[in-house]
N, C-alpha and C positions, 0 to 999 in steps of 0.2 A: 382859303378862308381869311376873310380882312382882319378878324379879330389875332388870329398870328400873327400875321407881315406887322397889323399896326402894335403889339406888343414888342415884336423887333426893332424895326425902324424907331419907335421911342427911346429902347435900351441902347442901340448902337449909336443912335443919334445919327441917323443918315433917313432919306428919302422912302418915302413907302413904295411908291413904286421900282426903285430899286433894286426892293427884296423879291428875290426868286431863291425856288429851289437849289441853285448851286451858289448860292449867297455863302462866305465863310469867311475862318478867318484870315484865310491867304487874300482876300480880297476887301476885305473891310480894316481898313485903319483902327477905327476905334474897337473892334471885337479881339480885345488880349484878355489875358487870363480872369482879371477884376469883372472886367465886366459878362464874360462868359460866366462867370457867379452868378453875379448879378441877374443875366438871364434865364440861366437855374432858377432860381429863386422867384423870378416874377414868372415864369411857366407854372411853377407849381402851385404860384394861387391864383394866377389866372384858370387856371384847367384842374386846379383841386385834385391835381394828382401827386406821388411819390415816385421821383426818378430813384432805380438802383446805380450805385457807383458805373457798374458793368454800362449800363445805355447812358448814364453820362460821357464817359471816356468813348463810347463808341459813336458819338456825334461829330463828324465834321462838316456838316452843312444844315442848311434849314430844308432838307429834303429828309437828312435822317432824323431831323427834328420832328416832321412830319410823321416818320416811320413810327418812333418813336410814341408820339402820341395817340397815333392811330390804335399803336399796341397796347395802349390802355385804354382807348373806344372813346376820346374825345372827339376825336377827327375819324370823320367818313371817309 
């Protein structure tokens, strides 16, 4: 879905086509704790959802990011 990768690749400030599902922050420079907020926060009103603490802490890629919103039926 372009409209994920391109909300990431904005927040992390890295390449859109960069972003894949095993995208994290063992591999992204600029994805530390500030801006892992940061992209909390812009998921949440990009996709008008409520993350619980439990699937924040449980994210370590943009695959479970995926998981994660699918589990609230923004993502097919």
């Amino acid at each position: 879905m372009n409209k994920l990768e391109n909300l990431i690749a904005r927040v992390l400030d890295v390449e859109v086509a960069s972003v894949s599902n095993n995208t994290s922050p063992d591999n992204v420079e600029n994805w530390d704790s500030f801006n892992g907020l940061v992209l909390v926060t812009e998921l949440e009103k990009k996709f008008k959802v409520k993350f619980t603490v439990e699937e924040i802490i449980s994210v370590k890629n943009v695959g479970d990011i995926r998981r994660v919103l699918k589990k609230h039926g923004v993502l097919t």
